[in-house]
PyMOL Python script that loads the backbone (N, CA, C, O; Angstrom):
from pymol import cmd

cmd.read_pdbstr("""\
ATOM      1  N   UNK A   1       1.122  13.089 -11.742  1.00  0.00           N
ATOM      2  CA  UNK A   1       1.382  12.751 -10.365  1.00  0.00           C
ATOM      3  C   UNK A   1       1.944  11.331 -10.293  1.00  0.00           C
ATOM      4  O   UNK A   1       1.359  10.347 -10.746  1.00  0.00           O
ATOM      5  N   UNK A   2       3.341  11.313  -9.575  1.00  0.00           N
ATOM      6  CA  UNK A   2       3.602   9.737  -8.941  1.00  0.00           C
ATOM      7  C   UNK A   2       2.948   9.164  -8.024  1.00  0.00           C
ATOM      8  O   UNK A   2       2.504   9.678  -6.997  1.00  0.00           O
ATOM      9  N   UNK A   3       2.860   7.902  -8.429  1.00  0.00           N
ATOM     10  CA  UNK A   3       2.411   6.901  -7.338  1.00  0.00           C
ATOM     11  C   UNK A   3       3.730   6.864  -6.857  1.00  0.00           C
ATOM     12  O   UNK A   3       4.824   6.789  -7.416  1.00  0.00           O
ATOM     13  N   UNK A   4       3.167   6.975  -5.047  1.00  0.00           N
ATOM     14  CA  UNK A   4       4.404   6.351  -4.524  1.00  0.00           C
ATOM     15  C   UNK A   4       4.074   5.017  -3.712  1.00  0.00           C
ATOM     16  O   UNK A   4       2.904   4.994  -3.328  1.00  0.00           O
ATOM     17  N   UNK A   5       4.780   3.978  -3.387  1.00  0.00           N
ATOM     18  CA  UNK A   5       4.853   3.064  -2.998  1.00  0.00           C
ATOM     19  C   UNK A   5       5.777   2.688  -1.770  1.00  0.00           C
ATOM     20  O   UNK A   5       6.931   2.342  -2.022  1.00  0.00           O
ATOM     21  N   UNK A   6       5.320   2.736  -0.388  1.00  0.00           N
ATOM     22  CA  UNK A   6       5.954   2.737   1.036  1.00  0.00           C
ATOM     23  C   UNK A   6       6.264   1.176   0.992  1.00  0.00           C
ATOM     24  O   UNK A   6       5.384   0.328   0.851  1.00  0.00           O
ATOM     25  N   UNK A   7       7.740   0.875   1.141  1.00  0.00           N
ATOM     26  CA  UNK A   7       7.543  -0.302   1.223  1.00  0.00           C
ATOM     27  C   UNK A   7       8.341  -0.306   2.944  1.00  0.00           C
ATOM     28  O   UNK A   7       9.225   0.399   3.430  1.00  0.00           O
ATOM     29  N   UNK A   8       7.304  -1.765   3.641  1.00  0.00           N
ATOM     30  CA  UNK A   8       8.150  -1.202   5.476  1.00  0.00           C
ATOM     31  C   UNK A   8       9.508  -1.349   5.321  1.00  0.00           C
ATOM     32  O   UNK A   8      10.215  -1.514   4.327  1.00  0.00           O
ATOM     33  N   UNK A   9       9.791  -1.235   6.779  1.00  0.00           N
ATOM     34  CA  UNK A   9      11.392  -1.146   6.738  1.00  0.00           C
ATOM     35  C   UNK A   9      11.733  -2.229   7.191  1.00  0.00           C
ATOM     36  O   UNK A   9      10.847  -2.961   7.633  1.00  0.00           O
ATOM     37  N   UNK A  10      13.287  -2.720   7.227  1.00  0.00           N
ATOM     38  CA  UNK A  10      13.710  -4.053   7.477  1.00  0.00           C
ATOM     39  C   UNK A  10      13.819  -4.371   9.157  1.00  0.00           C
ATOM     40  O   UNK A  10      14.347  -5.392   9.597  1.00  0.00           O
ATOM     41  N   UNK A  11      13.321  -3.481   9.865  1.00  0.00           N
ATOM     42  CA  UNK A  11      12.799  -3.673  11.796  1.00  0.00           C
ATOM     43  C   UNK A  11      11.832  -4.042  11.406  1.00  0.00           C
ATOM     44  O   UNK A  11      11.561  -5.190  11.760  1.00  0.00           O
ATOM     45  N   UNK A  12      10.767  -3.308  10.472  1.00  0.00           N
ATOM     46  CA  UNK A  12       9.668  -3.253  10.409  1.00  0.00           C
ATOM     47  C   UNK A  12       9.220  -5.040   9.919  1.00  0.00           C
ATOM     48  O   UNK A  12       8.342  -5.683  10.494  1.00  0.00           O
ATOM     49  N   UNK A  13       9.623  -5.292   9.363  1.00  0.00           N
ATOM     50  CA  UNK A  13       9.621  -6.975   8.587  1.00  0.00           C
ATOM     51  C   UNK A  13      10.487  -7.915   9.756  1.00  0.00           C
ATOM     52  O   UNK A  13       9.902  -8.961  10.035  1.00  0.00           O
ATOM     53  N   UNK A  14      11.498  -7.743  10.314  1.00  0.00           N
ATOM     54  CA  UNK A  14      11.987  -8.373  11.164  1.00  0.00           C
ATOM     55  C   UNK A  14      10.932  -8.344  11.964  1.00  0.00           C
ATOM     56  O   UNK A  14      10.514  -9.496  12.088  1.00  0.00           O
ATOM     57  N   UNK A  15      10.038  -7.272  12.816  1.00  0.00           N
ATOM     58  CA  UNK A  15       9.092  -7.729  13.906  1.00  0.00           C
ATOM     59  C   UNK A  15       7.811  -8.556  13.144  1.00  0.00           C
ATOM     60  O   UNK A  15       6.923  -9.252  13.636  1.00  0.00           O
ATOM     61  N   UNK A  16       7.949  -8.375  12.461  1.00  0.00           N
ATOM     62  CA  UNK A  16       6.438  -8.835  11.566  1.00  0.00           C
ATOM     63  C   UNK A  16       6.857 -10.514  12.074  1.00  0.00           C
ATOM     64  O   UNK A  16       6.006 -11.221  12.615  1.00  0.00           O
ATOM     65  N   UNK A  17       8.296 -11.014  11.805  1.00  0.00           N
ATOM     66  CA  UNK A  17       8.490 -12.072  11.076  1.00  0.00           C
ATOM     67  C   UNK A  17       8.216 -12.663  12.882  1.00  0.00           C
ATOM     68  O   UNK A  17       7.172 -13.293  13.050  1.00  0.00           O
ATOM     69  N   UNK A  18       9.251 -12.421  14.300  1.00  0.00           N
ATOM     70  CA  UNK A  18       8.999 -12.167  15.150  1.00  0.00           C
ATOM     71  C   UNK A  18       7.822 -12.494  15.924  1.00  0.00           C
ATOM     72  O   UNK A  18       7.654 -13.369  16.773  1.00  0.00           O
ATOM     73  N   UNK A  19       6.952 -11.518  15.409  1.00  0.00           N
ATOM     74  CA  UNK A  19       5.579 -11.404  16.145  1.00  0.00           C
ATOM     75  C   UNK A  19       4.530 -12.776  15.492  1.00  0.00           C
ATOM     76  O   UNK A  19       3.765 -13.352  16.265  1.00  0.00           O
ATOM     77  N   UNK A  20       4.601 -13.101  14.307  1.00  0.00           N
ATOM     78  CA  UNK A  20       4.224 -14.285  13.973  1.00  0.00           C
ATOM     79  C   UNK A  20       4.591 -15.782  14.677  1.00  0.00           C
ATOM     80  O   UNK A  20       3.798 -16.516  15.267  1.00  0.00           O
ATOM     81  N   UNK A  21       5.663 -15.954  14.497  1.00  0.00           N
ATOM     82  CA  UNK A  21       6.678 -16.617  15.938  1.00  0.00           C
ATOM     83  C   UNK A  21       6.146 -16.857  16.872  1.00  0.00           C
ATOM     84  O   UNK A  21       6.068 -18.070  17.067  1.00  0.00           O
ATOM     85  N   UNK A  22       5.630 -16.146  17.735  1.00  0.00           N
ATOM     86  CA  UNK A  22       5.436 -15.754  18.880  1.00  0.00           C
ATOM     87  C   UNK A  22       4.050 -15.972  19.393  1.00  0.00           C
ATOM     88  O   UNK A  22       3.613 -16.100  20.536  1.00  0.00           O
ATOM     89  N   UNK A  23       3.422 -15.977  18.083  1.00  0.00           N
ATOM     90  CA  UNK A  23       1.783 -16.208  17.706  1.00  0.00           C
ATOM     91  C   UNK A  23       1.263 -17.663  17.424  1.00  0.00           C
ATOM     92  O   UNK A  23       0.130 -18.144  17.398  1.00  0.00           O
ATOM     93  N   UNK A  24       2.377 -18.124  17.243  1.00  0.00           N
ATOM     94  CA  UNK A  24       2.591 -19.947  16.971  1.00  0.00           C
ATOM     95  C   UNK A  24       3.020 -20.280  18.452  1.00  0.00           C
ATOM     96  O   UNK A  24       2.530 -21.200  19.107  1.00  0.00           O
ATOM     97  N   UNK A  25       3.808 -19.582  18.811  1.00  0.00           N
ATOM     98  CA  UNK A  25       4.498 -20.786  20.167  1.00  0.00           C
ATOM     99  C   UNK A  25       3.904 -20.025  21.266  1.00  0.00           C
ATOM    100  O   UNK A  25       4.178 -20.524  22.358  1.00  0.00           O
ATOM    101  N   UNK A  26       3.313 -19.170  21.313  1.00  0.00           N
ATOM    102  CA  UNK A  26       2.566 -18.694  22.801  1.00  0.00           C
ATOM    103  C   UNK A  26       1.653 -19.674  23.379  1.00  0.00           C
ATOM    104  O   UNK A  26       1.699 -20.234  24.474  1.00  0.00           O
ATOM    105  N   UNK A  27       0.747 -19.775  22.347  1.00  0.00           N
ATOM    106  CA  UNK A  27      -0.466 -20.518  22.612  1.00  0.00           C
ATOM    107  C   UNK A  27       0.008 -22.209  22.882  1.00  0.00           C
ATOM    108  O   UNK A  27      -0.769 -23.107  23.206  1.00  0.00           O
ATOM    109  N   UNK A  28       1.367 -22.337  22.672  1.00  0.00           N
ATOM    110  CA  UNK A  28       1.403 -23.670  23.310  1.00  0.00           C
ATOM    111  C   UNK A  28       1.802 -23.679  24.922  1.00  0.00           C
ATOM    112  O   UNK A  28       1.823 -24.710  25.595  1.00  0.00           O
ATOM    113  N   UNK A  29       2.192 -22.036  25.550  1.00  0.00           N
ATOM    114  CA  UNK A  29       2.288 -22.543  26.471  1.00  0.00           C
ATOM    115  C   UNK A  29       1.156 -22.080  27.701  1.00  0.00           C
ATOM    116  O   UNK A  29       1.181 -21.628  28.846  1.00  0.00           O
ATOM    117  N   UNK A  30       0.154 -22.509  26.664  1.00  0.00           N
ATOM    118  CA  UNK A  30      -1.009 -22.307  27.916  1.00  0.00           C
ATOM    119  C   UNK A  30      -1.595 -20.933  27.946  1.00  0.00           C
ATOM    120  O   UNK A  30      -2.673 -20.816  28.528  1.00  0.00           O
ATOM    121  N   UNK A  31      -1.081 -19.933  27.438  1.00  0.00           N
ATOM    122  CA  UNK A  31      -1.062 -18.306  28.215  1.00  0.00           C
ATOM    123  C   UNK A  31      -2.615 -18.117  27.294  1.00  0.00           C
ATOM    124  O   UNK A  31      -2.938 -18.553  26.188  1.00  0.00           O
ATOM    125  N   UNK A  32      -3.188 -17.472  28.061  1.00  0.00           N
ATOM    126  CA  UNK A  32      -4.613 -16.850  28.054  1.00  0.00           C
ATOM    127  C   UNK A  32      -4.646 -15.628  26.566  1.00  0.00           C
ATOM    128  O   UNK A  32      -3.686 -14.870  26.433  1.00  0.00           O
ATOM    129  N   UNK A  33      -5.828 -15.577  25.551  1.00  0.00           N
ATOM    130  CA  UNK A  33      -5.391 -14.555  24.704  1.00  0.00           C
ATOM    131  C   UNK A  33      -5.014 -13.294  25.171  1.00  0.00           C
ATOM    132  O   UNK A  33      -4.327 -12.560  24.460  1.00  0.00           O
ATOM    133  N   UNK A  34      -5.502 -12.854  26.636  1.00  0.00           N
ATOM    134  CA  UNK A  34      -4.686 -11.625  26.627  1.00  0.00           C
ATOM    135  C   UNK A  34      -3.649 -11.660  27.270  1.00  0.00           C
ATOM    136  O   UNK A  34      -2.856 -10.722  27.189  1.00  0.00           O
ATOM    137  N   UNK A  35      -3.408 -12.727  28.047  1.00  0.00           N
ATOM    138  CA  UNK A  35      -1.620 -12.715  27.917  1.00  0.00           C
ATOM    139  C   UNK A  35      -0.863 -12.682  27.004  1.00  0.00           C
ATOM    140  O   UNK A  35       0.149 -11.982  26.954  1.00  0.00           O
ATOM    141  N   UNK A  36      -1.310 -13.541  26.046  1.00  0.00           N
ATOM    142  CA  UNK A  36      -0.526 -13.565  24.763  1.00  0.00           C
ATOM    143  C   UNK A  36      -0.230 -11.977  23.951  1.00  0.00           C
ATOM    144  O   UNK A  36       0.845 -11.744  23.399  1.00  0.00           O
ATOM    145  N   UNK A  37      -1.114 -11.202  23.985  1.00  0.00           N
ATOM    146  CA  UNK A  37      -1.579  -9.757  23.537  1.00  0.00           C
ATOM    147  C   UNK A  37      -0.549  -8.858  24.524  1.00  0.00           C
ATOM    148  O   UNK A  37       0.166  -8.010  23.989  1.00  0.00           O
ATOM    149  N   UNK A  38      -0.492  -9.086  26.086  1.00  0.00           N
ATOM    150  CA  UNK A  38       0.493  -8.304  26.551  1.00  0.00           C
ATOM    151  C   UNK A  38       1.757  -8.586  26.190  1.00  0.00           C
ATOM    152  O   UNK A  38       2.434  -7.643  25.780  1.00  0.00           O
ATOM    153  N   UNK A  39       2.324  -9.847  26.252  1.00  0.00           N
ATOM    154  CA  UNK A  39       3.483 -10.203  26.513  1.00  0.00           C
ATOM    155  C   UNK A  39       4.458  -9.772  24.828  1.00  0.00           C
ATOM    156  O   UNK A  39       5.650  -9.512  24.667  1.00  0.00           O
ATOM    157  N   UNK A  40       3.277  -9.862  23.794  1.00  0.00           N
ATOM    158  CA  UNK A  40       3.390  -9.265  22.247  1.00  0.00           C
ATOM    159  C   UNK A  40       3.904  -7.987  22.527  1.00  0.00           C
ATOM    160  O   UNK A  40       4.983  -7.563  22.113  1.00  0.00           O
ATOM    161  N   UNK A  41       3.126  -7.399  23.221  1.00  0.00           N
ATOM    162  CA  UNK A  41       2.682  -6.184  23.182  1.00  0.00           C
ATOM    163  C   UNK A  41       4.357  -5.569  23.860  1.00  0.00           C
ATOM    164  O   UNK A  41       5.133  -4.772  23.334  1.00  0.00           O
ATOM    165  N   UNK A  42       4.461  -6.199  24.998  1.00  0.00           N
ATOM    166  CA  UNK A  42       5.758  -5.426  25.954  1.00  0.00           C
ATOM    167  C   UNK A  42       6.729  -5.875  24.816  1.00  0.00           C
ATOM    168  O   UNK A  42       7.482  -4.937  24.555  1.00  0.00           O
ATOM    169  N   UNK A  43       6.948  -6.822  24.151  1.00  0.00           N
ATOM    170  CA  UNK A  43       8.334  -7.196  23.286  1.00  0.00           C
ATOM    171  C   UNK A  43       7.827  -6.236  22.303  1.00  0.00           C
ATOM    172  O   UNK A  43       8.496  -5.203  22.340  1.00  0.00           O
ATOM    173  N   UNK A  44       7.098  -6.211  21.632  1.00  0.00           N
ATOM    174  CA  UNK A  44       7.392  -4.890  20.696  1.00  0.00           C
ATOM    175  C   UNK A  44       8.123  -4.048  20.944  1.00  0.00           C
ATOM    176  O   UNK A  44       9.240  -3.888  20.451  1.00  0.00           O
ATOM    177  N   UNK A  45       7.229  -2.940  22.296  1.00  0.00           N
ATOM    178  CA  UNK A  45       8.196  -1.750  22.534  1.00  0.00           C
ATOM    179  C   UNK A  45       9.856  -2.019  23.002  1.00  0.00           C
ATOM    180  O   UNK A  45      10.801  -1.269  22.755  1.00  0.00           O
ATOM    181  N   UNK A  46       9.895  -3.498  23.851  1.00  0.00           N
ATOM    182  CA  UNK A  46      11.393  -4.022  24.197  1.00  0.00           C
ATOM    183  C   UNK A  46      12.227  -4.079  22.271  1.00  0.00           C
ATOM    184  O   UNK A  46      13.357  -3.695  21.967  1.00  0.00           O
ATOM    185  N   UNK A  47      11.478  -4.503  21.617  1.00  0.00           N
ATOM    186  CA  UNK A  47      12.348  -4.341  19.871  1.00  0.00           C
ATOM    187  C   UNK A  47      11.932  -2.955  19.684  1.00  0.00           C
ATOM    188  O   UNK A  47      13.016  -2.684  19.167  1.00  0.00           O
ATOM    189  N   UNK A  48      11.478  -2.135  19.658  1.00  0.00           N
ATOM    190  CA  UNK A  48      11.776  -0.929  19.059  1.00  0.00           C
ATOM    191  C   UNK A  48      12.797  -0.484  20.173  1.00  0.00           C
ATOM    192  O   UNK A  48      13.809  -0.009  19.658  1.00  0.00           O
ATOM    193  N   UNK A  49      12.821  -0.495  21.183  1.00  0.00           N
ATOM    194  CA  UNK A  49      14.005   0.796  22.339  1.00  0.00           C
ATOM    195  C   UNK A  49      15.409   0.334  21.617  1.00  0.00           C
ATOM    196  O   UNK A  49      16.403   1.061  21.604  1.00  0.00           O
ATOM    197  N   UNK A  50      15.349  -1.253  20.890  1.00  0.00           N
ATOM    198  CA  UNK A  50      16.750  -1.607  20.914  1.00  0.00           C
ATOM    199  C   UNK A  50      17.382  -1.651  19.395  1.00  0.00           C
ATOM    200  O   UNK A  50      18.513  -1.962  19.022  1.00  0.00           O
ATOM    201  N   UNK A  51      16.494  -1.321  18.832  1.00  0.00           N
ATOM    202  CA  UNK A  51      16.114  -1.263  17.212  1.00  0.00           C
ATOM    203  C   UNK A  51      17.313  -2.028  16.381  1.00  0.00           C
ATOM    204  O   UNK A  51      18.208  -1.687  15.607  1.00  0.00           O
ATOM    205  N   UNK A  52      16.717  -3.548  17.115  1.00  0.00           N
ATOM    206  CA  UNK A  52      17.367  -4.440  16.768  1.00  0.00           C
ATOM    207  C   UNK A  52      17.457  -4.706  15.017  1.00  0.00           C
ATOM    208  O   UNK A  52      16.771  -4.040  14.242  1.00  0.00           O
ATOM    209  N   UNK A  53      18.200  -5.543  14.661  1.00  0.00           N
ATOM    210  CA  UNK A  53      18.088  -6.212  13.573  1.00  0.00           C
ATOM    211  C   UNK A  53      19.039  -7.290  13.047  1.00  0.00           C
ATOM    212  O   UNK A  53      20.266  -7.226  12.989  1.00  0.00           O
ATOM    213  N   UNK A  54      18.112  -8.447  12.618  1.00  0.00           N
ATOM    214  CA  UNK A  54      18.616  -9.839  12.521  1.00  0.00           C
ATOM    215  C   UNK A  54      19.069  -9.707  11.176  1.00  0.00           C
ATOM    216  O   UNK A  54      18.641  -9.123  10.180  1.00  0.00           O
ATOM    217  N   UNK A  55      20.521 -10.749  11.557  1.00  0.00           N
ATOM    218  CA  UNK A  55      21.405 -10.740  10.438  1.00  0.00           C
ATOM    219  C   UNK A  55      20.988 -12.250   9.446  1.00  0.00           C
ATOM    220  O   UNK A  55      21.178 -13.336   9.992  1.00  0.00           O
ATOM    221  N   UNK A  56      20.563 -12.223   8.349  1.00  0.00           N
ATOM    222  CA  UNK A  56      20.466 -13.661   8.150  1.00  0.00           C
ATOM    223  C   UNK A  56      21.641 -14.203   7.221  1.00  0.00           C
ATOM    224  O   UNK A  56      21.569 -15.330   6.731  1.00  0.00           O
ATOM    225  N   UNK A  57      22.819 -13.287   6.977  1.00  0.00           N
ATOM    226  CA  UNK A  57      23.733 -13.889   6.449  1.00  0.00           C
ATOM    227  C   UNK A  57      24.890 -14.618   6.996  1.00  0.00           C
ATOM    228  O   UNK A  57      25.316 -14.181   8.066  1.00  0.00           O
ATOM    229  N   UNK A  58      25.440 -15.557   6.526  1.00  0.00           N
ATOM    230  CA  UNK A  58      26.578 -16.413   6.816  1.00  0.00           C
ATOM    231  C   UNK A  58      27.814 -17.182   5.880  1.00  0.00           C
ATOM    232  O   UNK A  58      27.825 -16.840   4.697  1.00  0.00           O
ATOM    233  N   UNK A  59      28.371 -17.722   6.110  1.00  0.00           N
ATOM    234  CA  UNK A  59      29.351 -17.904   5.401  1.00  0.00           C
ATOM    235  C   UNK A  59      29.906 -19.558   4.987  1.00  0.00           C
ATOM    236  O   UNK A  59      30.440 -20.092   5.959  1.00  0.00           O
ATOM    237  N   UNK A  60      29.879 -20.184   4.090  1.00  0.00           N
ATOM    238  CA  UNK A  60      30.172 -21.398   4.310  1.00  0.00           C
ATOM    239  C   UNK A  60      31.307 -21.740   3.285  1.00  0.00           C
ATOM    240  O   UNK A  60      31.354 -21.447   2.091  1.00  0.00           O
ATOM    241  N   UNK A  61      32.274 -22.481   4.103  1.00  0.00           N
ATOM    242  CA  UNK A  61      33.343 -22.948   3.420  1.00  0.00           C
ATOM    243  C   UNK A  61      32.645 -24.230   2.474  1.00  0.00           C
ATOM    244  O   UNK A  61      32.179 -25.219   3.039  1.00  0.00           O
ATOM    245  N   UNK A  62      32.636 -24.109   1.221  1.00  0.00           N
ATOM    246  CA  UNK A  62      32.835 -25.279   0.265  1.00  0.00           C
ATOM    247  C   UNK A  62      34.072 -26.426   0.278  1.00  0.00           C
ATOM    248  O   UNK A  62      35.279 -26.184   0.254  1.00  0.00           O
ATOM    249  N   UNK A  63      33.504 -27.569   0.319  1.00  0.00           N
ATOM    250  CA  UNK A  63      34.510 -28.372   0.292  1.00  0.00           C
ATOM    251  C   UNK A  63      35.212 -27.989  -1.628  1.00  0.00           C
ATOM    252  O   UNK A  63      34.460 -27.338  -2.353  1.00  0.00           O
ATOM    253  N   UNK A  64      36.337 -28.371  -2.100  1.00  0.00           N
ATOM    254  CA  UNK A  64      36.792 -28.379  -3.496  1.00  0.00           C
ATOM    255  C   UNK A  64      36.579 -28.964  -4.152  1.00  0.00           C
ATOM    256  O   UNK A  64      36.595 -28.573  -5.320  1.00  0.00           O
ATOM    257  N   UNK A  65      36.248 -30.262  -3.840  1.00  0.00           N
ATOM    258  CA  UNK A  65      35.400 -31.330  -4.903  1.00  0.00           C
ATOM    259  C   UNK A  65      34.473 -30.736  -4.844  1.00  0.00           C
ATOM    260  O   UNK A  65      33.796 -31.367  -4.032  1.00  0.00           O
ATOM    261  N   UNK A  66      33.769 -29.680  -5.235  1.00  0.00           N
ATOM    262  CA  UNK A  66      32.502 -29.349  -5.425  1.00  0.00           C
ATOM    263  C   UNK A  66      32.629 -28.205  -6.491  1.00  0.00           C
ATOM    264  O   UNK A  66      33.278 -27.175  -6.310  1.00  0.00           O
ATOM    265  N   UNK A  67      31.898 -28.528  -7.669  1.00  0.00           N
ATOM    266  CA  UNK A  67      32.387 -27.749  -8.994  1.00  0.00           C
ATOM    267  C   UNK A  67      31.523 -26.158  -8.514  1.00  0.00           C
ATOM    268  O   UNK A  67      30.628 -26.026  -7.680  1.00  0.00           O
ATOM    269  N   UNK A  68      32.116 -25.202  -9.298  1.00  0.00           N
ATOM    270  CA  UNK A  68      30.952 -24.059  -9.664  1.00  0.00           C
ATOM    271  C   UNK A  68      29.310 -23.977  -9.345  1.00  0.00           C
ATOM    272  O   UNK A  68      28.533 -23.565  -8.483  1.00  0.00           O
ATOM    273  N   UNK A  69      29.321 -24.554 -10.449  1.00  0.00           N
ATOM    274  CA  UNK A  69      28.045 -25.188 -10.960  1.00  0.00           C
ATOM    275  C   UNK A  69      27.000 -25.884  -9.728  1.00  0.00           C
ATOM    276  O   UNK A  69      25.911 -25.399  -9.420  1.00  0.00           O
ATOM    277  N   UNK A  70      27.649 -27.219  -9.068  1.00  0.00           N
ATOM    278  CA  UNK A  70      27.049 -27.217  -7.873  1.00  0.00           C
ATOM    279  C   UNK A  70      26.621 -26.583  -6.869  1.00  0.00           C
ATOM    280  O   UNK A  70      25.526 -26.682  -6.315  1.00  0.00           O
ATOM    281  N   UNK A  71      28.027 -25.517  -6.480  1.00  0.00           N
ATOM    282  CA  UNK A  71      27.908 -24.529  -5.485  1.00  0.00           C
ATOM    283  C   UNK A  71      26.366 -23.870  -6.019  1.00  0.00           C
ATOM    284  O   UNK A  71      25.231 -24.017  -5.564  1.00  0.00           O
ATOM    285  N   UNK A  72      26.704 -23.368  -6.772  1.00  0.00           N
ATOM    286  CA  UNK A  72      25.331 -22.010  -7.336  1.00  0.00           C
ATOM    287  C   UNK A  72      24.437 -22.880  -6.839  1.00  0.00           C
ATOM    288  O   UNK A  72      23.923 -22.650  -5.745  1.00  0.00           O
ATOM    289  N   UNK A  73      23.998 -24.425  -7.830  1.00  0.00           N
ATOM    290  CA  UNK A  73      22.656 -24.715  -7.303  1.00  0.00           C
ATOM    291  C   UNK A  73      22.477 -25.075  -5.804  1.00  0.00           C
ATOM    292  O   UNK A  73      21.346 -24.876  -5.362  1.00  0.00           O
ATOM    293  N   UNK A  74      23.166 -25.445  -5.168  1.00  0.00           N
ATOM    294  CA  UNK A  74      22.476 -25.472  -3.400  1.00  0.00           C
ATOM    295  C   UNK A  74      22.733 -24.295  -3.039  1.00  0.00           C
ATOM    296  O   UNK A  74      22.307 -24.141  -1.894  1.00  0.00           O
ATOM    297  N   UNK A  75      23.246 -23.321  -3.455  1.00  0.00           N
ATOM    298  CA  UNK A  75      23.088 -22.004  -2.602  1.00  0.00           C
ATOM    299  C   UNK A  75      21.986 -21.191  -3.288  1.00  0.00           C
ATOM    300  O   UNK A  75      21.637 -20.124  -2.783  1.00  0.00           O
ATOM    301  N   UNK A  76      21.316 -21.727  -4.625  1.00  0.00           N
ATOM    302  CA  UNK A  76      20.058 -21.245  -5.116  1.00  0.00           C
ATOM    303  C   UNK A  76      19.223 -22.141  -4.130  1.00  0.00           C
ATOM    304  O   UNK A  76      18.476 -21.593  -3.319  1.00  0.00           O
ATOM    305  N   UNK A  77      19.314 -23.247  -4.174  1.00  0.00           N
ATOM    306  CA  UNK A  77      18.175 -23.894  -3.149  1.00  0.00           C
ATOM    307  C   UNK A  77      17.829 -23.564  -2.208  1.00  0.00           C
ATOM    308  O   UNK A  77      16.656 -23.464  -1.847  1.00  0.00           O
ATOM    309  N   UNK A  78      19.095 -23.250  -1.423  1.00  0.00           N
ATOM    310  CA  UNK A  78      18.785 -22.697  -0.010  1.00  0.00           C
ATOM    311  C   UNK A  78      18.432 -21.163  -0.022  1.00  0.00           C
ATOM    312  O   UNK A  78      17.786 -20.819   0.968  1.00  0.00           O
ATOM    313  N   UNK A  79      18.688 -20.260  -0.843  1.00  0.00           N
ATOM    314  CA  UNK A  79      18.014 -18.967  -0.916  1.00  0.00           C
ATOM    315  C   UNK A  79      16.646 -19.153  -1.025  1.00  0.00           C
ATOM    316  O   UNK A  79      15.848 -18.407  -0.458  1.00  0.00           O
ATOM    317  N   UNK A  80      16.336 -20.038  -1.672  1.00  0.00           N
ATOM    318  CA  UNK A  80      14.633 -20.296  -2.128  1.00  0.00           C
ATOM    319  C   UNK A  80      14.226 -20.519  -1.587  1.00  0.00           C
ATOM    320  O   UNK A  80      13.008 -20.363  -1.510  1.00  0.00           O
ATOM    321  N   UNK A  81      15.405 -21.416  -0.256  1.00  0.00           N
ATOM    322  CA  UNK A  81      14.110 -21.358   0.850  1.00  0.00           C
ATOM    323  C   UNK A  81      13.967 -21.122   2.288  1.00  0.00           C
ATOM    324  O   UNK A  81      13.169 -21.419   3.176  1.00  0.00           O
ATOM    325  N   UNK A  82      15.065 -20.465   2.161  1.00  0.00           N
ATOM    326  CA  UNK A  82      15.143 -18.712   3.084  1.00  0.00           C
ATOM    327  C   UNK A  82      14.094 -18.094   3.158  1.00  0.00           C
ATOM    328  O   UNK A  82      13.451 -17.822   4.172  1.00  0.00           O
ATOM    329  N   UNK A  83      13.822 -17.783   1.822  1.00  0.00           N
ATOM    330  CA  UNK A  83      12.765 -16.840   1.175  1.00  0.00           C
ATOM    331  C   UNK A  83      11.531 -17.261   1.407  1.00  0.00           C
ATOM    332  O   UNK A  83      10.685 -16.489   1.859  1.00  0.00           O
ATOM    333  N   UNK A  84      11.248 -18.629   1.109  1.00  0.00           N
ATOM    334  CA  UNK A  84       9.718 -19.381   1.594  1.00  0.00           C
ATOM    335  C   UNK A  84       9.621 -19.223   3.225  1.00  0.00           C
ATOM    336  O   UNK A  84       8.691 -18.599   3.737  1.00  0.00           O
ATOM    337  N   UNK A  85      10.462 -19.723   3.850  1.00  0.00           N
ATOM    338  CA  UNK A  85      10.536 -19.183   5.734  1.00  0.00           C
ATOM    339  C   UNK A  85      10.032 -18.162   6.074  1.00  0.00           C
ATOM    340  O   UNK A  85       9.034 -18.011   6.779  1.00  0.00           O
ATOM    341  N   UNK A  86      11.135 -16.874   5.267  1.00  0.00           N
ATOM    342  CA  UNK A  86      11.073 -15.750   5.973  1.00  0.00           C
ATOM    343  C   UNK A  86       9.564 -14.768   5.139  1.00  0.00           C
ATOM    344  O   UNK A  86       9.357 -13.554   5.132  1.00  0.00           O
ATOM    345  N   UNK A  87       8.799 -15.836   4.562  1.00  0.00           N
ATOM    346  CA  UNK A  87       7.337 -14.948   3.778  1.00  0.00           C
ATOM    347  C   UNK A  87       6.597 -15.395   4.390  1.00  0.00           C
ATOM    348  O   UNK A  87       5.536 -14.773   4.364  1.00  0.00           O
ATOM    349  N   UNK A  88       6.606 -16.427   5.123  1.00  0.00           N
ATOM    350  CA  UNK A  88       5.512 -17.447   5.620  1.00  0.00           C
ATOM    351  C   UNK A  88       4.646 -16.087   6.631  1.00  0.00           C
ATOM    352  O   UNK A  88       3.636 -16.352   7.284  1.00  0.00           O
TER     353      UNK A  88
END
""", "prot")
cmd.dss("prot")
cmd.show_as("cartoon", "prot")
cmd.util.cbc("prot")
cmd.orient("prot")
C-alpha cells in the first residue's frame, strides 16, 4: 500500500498566508475577538467565490555592469527571503 501525501493547494496556502495577515493587523484596530472571527470569517467565503490567486512573480531589468555571477546571488538572496515571508 502507498502512502499518500495531500499537500494543500496554492488558494489553499494563499488564504493561510492572508488569514495570518489579518490576525496581526486586526487586533490593532481595536475590533473585539469576535469581530475579528467574523470579519475572517466573511473574507474567506469573499476568497473562495473569487478563487483568487496571488502572483508573486516579477521581473527586473539588471543594470549590465552587473556580472552573471552577481545577478544569481541577489536573486538567490531575495528568493530566500521570499521564502522566509511567505512560511512565516
Amino acid at each position: 500500500m502507498k502512502n499518500v501525501l495531500n499537500f494543500p493547494t496554492k488558494t489553499v496556502r494563499d488564504w493561510l498566508i492572508i488569514e495570518r495577515e489579518m490576525k496581526i493587523e486586526l487586533p490593532k484596530l481595536g475590533l473585539s475577538s469576535a469581530s475579528q472571527f467574523r470579519v475572517i470569517s466573511r473574507m474567506k467565503v469573499f476568497f473562495e467565490i473569487l478563487n483568487f490567486e496571488l502572483d508573486y512573480s516579477f521581473s527586473i531589468e539588471w543594470p549590465t555592469s552587473l556580472s552573471r555571477d552577481q545577478i544569481t546571488s541577489i536573486t538567490s538572496t531575495l528568493s530566500s527571503a521570499i521564502g522566509e515571508i511567505s512560511t512565516k
